[in-house]
Structures are given as C-alpha cells and as structure tokens.
CHARMM internal coordinates of N, CA and C (Angstrom, degrees):
IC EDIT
DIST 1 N 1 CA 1.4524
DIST 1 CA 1 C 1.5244
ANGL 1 N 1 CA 1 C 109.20
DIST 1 C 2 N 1.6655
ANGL 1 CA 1 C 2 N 119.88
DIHE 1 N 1 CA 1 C 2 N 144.40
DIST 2 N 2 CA 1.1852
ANGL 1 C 2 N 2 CA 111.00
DIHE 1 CA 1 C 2 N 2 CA -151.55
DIST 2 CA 2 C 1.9724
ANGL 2 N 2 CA 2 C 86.61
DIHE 1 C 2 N 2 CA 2 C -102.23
DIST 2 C 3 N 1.1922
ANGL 2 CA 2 C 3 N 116.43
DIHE 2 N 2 CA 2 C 3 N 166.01
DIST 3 N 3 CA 1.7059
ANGL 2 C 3 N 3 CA 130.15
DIHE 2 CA 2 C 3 N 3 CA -173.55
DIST 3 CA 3 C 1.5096
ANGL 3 N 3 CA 3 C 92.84
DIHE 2 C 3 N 3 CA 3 C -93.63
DIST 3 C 4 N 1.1492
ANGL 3 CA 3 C 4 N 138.09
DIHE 3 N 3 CA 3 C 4 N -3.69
DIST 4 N 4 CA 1.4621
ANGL 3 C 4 N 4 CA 135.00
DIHE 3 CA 3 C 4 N 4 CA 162.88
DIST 4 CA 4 C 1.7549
ANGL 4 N 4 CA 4 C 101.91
DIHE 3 C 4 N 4 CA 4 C -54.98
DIST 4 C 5 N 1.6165
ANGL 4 CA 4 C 5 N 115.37
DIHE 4 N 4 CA 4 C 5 N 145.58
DIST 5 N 5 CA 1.4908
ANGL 4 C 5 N 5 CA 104.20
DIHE 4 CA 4 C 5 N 5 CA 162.77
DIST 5 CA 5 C 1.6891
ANGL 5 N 5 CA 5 C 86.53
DIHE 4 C 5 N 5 CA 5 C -83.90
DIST 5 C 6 N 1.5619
ANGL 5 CA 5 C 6 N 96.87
DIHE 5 N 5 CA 5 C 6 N 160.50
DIST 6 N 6 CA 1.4653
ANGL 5 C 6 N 6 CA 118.05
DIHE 5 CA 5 C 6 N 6 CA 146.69
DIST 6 CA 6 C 1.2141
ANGL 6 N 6 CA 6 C 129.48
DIHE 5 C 6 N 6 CA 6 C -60.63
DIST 6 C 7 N 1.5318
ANGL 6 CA 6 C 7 N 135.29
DIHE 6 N 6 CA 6 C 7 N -43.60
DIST 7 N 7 CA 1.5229
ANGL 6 C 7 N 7 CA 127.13
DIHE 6 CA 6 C 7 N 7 CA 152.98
DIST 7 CA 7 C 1.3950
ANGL 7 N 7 CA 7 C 119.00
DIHE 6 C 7 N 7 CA 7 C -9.27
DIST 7 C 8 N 1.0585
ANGL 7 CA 7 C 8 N 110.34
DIHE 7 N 7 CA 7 C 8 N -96.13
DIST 8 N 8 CA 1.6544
ANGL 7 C 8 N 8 CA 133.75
DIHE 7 CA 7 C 8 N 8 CA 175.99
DIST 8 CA 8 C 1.6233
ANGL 8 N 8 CA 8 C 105.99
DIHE 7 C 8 N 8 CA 8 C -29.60
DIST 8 C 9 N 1.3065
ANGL 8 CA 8 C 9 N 107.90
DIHE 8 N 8 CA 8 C 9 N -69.34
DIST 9 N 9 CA 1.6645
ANGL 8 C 9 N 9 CA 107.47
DIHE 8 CA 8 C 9 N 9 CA 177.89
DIST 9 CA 9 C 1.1661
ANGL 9 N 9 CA 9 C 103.25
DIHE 8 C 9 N 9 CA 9 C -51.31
DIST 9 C 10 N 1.7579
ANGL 9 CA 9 C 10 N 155.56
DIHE 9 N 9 CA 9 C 10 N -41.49
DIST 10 N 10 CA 1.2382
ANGL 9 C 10 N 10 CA 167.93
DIHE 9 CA 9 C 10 N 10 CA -99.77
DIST 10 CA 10 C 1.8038
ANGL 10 N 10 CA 10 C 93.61
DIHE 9 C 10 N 10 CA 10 C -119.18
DIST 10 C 11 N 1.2688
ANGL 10 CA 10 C 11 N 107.20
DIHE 10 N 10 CA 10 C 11 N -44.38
DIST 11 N 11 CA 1.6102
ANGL 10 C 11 N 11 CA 114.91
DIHE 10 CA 10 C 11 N 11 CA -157.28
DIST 11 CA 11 C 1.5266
ANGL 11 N 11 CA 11 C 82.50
DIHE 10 C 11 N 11 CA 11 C -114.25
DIST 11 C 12 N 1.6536
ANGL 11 CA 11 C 12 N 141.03
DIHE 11 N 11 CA 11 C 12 N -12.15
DIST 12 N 12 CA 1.3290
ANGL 11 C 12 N 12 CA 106.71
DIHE 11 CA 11 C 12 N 12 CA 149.31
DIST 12 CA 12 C 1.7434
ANGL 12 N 12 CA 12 C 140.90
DIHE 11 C 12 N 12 CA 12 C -61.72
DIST 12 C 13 N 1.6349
ANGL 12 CA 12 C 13 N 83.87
DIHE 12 N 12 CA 12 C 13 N -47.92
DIST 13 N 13 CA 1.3134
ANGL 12 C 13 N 13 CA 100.59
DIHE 12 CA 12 C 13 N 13 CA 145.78
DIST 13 CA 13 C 1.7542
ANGL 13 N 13 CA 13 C 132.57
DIHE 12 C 13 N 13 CA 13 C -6.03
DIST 13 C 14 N 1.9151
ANGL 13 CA 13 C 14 N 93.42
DIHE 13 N 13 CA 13 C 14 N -102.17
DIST 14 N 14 CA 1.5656
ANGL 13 C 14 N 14 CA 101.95
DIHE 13 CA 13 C 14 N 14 CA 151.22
DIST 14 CA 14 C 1.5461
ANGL 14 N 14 CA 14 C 115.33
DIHE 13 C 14 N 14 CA 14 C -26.77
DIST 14 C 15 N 0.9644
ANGL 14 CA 14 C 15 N 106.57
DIHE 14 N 14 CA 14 C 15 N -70.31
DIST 15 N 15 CA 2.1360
ANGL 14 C 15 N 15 CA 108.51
DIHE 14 CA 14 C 15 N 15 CA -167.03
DIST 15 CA 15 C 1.3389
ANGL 15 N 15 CA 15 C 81.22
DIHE 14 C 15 N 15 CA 15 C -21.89
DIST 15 C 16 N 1.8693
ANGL 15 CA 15 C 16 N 123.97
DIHE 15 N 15 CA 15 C 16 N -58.42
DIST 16 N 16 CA 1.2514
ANGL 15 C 16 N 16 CA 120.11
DIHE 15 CA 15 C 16 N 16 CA -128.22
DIST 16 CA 16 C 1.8947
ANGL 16 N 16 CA 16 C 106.25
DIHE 15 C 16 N 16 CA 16 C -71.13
DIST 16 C 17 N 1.0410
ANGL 16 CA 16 C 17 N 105.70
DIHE 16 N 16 CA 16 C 17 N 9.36
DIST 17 N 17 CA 2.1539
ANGL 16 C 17 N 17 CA 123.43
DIHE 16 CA 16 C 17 N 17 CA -153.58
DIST 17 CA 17 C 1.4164
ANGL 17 N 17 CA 17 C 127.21
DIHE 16 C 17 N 17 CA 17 C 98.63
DIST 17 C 18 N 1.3983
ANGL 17 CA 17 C 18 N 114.17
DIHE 17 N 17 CA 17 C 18 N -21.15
DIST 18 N 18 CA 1.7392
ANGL 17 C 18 N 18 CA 117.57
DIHE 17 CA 17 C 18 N 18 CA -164.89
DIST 18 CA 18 C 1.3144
ANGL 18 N 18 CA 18 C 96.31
DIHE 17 C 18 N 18 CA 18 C -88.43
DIST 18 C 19 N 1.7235
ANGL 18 CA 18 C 19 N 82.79
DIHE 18 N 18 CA 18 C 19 N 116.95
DIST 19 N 19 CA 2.0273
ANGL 18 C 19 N 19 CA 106.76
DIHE 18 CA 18 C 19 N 19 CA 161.57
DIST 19 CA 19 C 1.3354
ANGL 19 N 19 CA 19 C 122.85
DIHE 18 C 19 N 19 CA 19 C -52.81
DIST 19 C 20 N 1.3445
ANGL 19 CA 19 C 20 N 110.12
DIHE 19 N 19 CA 19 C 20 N -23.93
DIST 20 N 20 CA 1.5369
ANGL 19 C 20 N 20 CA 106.01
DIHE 19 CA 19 C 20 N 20 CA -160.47
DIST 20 CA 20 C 1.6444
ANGL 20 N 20 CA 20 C 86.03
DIHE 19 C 20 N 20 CA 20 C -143.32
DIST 20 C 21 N 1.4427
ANGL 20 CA 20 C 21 N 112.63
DIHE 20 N 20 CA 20 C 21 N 144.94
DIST 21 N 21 CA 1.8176
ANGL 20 C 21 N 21 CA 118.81
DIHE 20 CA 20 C 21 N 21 CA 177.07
DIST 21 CA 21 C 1.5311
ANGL 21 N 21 CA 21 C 109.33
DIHE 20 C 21 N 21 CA 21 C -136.11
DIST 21 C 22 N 1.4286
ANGL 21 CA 21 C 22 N 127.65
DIHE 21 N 21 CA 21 C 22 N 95.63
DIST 22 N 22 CA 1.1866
ANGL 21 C 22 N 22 CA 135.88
DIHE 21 CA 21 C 22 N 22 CA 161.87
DIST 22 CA 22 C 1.8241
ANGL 22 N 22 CA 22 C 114.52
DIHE 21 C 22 N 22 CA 22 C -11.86
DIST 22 C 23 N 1.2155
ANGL 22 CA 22 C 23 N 119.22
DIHE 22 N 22 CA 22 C 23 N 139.07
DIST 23 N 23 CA 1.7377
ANGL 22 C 23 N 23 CA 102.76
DIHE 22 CA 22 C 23 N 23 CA 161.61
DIST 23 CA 23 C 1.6373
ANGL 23 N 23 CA 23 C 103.45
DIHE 22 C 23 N 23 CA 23 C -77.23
DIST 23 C 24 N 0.6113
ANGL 23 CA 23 C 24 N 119.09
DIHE 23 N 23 CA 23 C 24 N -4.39
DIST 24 N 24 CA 1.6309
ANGL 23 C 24 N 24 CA 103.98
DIHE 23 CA 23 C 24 N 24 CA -176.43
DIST 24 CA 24 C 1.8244
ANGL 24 N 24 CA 24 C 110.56
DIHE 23 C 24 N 24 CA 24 C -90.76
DIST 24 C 25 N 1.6935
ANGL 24 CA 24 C 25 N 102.43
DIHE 24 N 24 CA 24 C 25 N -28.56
DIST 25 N 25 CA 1.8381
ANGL 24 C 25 N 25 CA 104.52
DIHE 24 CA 24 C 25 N 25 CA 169.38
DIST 25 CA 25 C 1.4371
ANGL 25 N 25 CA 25 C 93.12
DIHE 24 C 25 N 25 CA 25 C -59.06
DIST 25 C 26 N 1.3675
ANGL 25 CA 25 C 26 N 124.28
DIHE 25 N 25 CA 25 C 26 N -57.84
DIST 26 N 26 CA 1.2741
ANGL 25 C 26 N 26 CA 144.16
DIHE 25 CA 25 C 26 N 26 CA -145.98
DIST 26 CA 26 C 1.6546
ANGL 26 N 26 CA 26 C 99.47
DIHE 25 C 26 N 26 CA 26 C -53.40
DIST 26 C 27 N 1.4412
ANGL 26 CA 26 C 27 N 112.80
DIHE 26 N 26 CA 26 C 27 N -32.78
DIST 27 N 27 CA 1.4732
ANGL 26 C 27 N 27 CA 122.97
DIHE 26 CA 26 C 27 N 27 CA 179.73
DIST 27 CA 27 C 1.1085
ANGL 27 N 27 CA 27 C 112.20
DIHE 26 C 27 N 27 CA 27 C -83.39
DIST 27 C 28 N 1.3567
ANGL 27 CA 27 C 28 N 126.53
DIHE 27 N 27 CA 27 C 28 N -38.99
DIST 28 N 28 CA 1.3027
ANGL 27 C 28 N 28 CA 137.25
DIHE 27 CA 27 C 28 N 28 CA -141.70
DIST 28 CA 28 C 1.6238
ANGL 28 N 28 CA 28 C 102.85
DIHE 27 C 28 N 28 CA 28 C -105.09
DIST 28 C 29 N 1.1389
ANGL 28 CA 28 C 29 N 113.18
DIHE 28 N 28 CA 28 C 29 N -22.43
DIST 29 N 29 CA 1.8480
ANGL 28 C 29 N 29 CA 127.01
DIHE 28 CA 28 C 29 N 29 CA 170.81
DIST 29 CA 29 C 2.0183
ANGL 29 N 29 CA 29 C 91.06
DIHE 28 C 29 N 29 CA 29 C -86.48
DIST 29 C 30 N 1.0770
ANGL 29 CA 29 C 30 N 110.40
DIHE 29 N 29 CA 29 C 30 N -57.37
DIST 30 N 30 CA 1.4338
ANGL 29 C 30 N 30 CA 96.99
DIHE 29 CA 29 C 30 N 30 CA -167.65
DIST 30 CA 30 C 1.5249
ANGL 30 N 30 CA 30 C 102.44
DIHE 29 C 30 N 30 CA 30 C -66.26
DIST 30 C 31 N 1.1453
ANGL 30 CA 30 C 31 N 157.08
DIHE 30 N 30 CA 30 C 31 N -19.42
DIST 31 N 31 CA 1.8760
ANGL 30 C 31 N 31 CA 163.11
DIHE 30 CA 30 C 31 N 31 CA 105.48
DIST 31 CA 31 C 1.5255
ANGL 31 N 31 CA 31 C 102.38
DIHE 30 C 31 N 31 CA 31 C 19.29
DIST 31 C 32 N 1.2235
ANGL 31 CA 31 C 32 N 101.17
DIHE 31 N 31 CA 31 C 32 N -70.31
DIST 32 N 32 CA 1.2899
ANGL 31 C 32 N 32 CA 118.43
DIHE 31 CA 31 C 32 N 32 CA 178.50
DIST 32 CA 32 C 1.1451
ANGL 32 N 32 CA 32 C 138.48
DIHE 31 C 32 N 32 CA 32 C -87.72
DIST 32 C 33 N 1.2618
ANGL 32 CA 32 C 33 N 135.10
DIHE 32 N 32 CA 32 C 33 N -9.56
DIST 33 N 33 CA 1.3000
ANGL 32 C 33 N 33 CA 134.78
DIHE 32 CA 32 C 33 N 33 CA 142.91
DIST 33 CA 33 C 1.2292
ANGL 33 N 33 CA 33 C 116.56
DIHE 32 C 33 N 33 CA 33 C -66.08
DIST 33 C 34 N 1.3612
ANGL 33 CA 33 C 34 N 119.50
DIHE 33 N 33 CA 33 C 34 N -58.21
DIST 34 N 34 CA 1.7394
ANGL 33 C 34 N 34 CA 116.99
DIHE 33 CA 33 C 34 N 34 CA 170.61
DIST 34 CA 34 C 1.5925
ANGL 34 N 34 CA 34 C 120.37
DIHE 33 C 34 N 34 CA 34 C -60.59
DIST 34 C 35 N 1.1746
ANGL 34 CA 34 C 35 N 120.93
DIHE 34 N 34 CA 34 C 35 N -1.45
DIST 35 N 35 CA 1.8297
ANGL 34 C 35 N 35 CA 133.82
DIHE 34 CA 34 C 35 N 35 CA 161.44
DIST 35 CA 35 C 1.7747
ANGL 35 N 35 CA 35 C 91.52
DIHE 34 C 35 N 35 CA 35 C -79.53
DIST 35 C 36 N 0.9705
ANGL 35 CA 35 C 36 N 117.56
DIHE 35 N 35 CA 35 C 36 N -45.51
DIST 36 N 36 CA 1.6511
ANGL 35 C 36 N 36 CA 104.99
DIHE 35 CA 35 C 36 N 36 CA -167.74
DIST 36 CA 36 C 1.2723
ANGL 36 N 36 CA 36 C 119.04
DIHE 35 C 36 N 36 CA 36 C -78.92
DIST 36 C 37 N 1.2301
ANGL 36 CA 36 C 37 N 100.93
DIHE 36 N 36 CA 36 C 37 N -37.44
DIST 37 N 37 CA 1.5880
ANGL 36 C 37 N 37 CA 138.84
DIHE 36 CA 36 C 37 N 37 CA -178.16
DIST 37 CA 37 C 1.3594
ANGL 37 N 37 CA 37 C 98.33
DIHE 36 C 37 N 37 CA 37 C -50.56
DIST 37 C 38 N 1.4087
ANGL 37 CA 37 C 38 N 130.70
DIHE 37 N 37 CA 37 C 38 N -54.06
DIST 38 N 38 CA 1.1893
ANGL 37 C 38 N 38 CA 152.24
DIHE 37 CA 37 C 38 N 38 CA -154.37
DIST 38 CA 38 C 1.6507
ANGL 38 N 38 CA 38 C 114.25
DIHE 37 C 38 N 38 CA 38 C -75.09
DIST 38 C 39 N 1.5092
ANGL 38 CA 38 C 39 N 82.73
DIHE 38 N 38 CA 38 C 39 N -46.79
DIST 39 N 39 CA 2.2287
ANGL 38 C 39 N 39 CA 114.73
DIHE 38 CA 38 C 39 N 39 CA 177.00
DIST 39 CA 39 C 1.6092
ANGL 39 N 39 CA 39 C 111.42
DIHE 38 C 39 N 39 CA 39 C -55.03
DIST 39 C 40 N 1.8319
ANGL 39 CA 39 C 40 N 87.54
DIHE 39 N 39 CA 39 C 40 N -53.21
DIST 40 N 40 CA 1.9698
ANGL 39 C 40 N 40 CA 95.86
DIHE 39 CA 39 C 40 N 40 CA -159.21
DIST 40 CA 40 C 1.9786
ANGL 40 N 40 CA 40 C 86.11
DIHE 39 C 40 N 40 CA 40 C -78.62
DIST 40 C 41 N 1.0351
ANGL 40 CA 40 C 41 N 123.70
DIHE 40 N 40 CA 40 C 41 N -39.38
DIST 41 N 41 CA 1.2328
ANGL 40 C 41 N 41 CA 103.63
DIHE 40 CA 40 C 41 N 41 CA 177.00
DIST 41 CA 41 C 1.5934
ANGL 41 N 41 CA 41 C 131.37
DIHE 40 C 41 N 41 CA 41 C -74.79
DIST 41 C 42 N 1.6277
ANGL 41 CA 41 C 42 N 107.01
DIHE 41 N 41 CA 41 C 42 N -12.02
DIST 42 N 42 CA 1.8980
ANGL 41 C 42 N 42 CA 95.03
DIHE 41 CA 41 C 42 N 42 CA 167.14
DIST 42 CA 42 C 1.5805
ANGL 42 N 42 CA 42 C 87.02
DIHE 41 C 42 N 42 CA 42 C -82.01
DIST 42 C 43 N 1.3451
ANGL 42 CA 42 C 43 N 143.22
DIHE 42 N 42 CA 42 C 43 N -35.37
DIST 43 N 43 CA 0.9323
ANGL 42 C 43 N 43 CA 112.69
DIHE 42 CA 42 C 43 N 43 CA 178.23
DIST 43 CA 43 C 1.4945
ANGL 43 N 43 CA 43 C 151.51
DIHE 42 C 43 N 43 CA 43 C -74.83
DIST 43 C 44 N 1.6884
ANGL 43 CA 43 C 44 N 106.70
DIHE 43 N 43 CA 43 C 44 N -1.86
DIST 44 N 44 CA 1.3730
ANGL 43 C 44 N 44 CA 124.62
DIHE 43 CA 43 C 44 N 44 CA 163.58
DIST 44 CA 44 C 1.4112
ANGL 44 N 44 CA 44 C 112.99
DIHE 43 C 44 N 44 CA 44 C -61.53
DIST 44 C 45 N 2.0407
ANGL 44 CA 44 C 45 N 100.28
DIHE 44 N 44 CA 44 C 45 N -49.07
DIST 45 N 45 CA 1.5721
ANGL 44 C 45 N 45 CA 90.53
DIHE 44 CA 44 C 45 N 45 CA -176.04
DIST 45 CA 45 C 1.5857
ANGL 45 N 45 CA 45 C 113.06
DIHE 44 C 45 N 45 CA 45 C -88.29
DIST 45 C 46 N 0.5470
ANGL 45 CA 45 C 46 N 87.61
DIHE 45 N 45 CA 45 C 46 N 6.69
DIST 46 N 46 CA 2.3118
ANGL 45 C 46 N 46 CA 87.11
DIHE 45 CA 45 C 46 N 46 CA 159.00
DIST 46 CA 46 C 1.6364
ANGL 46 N 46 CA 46 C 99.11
DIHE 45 C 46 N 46 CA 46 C -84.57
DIST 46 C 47 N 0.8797
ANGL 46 CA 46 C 47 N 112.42
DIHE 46 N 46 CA 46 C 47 N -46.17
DIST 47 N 47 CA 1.5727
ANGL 46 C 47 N 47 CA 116.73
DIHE 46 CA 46 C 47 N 47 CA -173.33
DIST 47 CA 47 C 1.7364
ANGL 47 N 47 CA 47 C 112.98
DIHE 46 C 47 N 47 CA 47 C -53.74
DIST 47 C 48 N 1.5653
ANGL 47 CA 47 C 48 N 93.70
DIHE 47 N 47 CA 47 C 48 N -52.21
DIST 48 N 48 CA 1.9134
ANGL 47 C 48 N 48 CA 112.70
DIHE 47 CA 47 C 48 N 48 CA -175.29
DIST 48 CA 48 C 1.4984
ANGL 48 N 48 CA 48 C 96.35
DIHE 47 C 48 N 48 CA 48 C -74.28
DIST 48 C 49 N 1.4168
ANGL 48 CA 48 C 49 N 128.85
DIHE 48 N 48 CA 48 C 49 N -42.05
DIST 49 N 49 CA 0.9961
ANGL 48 C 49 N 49 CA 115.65
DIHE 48 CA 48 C 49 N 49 CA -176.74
DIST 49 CA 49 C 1.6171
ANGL 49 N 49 CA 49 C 117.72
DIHE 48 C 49 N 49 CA 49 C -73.24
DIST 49 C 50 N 1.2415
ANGL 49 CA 49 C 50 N 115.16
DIHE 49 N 49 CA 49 C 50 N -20.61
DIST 50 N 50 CA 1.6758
ANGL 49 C 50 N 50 CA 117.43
DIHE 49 CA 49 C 50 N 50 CA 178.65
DIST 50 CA 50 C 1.6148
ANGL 50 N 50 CA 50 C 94.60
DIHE 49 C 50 N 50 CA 50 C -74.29
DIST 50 C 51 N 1.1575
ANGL 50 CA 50 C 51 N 112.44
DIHE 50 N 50 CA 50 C 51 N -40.27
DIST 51 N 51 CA 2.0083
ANGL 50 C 51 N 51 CA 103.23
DIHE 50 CA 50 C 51 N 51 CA -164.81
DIST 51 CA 51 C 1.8257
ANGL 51 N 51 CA 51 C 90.90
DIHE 50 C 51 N 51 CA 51 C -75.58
DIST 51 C 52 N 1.1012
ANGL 51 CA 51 C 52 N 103.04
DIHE 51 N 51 CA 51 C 52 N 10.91
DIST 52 N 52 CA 2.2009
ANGL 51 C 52 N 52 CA 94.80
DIHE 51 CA 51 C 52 N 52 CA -177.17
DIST 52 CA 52 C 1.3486
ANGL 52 N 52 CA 52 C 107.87
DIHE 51 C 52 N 52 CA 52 C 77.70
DIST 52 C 53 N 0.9620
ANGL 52 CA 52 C 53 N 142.87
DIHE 52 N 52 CA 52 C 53 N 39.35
DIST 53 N 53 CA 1.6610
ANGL 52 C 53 N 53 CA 146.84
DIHE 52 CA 52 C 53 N 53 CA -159.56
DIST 53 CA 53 C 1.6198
ANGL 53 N 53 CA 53 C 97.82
DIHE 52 C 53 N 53 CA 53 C -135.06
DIST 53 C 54 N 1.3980
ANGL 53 CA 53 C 54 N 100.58
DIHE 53 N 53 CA 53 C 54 N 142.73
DIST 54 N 54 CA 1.4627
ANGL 53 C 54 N 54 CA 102.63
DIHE 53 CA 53 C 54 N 54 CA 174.88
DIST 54 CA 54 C 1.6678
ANGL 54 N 54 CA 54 C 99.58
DIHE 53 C 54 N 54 CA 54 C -116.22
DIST 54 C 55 N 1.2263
ANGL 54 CA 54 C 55 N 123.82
DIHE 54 N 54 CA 54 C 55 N -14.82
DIST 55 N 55 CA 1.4546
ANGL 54 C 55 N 55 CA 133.94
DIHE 54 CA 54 C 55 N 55 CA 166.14
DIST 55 CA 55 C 1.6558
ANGL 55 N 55 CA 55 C 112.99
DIHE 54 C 55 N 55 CA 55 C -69.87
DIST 55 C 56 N 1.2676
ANGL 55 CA 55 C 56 N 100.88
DIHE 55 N 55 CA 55 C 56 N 129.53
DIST 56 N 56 CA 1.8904
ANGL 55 C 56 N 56 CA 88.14
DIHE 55 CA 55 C 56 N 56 CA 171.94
DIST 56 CA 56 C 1.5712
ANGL 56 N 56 CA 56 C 107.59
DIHE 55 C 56 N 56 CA 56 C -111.54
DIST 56 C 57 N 1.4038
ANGL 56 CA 56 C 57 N 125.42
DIHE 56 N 56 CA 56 C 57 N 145.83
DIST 57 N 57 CA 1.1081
ANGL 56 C 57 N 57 CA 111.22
DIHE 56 CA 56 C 57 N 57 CA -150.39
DIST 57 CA 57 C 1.8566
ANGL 57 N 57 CA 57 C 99.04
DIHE 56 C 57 N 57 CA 57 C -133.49
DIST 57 C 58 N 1.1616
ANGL 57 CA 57 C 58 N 111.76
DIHE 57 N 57 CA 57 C 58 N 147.44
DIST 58 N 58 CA 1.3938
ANGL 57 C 58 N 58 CA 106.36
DIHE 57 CA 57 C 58 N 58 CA 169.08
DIST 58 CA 58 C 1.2194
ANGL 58 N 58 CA 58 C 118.64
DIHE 57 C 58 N 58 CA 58 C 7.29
DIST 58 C 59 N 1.8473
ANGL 58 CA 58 C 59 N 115.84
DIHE 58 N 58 CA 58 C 59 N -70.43
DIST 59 N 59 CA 1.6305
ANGL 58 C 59 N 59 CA 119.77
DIHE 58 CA 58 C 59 N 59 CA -147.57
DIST 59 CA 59 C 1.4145
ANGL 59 N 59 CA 59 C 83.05
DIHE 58 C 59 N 59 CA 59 C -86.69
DIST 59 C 60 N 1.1113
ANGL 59 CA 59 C 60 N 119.34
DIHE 59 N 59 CA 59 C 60 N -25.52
DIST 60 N 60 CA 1.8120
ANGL 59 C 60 N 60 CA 97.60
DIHE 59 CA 59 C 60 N 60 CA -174.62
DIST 60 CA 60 C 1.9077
ANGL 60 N 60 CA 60 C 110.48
DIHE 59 C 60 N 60 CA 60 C -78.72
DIST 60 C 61 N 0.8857
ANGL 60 CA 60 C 61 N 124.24
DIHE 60 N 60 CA 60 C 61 N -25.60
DIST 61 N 61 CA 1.7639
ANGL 60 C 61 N 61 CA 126.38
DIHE 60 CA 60 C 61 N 61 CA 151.78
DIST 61 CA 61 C 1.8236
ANGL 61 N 61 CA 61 C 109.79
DIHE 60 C 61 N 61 CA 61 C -63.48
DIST 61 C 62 N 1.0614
ANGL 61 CA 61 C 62 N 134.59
DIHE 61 N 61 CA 61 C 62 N -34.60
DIST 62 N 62 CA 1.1407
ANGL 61 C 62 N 62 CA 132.32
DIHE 61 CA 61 C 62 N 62 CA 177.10
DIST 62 CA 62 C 1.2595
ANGL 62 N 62 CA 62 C 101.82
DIHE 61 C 62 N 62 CA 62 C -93.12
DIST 62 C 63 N 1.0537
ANGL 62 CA 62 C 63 N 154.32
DIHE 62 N 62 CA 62 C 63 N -13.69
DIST 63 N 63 CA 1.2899
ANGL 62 C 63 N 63 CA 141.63
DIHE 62 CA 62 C 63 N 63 CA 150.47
DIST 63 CA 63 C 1.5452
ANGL 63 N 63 CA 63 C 132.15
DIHE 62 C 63 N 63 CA 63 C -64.65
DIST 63 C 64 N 1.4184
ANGL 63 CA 63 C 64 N 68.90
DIHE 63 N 63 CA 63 C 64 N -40.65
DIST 64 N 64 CA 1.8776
ANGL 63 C 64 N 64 CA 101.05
DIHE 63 CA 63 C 64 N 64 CA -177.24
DIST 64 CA 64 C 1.7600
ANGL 64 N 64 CA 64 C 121.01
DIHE 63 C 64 N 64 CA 64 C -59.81
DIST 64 C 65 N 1.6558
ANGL 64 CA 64 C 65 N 99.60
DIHE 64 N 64 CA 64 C 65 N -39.92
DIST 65 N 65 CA 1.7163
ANGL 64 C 65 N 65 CA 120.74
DIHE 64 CA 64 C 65 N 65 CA 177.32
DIST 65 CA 65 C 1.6526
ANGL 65 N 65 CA 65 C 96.96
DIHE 64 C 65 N 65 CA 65 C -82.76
DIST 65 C 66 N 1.2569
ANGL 65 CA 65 C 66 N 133.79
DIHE 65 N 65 CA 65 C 66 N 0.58
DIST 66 N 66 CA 1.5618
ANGL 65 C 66 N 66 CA 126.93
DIHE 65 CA 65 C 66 N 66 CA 177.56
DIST 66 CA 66 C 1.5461
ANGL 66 N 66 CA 66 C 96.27
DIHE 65 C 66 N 66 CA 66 C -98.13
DIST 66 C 67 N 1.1713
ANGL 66 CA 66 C 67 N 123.83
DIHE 66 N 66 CA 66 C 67 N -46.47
DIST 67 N 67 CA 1.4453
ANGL 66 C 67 N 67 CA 127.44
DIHE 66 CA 66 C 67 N 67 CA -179.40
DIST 67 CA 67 C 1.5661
ANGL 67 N 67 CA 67 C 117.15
DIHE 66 C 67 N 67 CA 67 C -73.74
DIST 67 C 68 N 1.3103
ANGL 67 CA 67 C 68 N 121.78
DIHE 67 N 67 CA 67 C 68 N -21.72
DIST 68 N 68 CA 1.4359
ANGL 67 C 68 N 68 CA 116.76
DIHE 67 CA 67 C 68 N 68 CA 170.03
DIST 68 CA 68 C 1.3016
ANGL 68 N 68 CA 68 C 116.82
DIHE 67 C 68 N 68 CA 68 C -88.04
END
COOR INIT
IC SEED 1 N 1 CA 1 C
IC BUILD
C-alpha cells in the first residue's frame, strides 16, 4: 500500500475526466506515482551528490523526472 493519501490521488484522477474512481484505481495510481516518485528522487540525489551537494534542489528533481 502506497503512503500517498487517496484524497489527493482521487481528484487527480477526476482532473483526469472520470466521474466516478474505483478504490482500487485510487490504489493503483497512488502504486504508481510513489514507484516514480521514488526513481526521480534516487535520481536527484545522484545528481546533488555528483554537483558535491548534500541538499537536493528543485533542478535536480526537474532534471531528474526528464531522465527517468
């Protein structure tokens, strides 16, 4: 089970057009955002840690989600 609430994922969902959202999408989107979630951030701090930084900073998450 992912540490995302379901709320939040629930009304991404919606954004996406769907009137109605299963609990099981509701799980299965929050699965998967926190799998990616998980990616672009070891890959920020490889990034902060190559520039010598122990801080990871914006551009290294925005860099980081172009490379994953």
């Amino acid at each position: 089970m992912a540490e995302l609430p379901l709320a939040p994922v629930d009304r991404i969902i919606r954004k996406g057009g769907a009137e109605r959202v299963s609990e099981e999408a509701r799980e299965e989107l929050a699965d998967v955002l926190e799998k990616y979630g998980t990616e672009v951030s070891e890959e920020a701090v490889r990034l902060a840690e190559h520039a010598g930084r122990k801080t990871v900073k914006a551009e290294d998450i925005e860099l980081a989600s172009e490379r994953v």
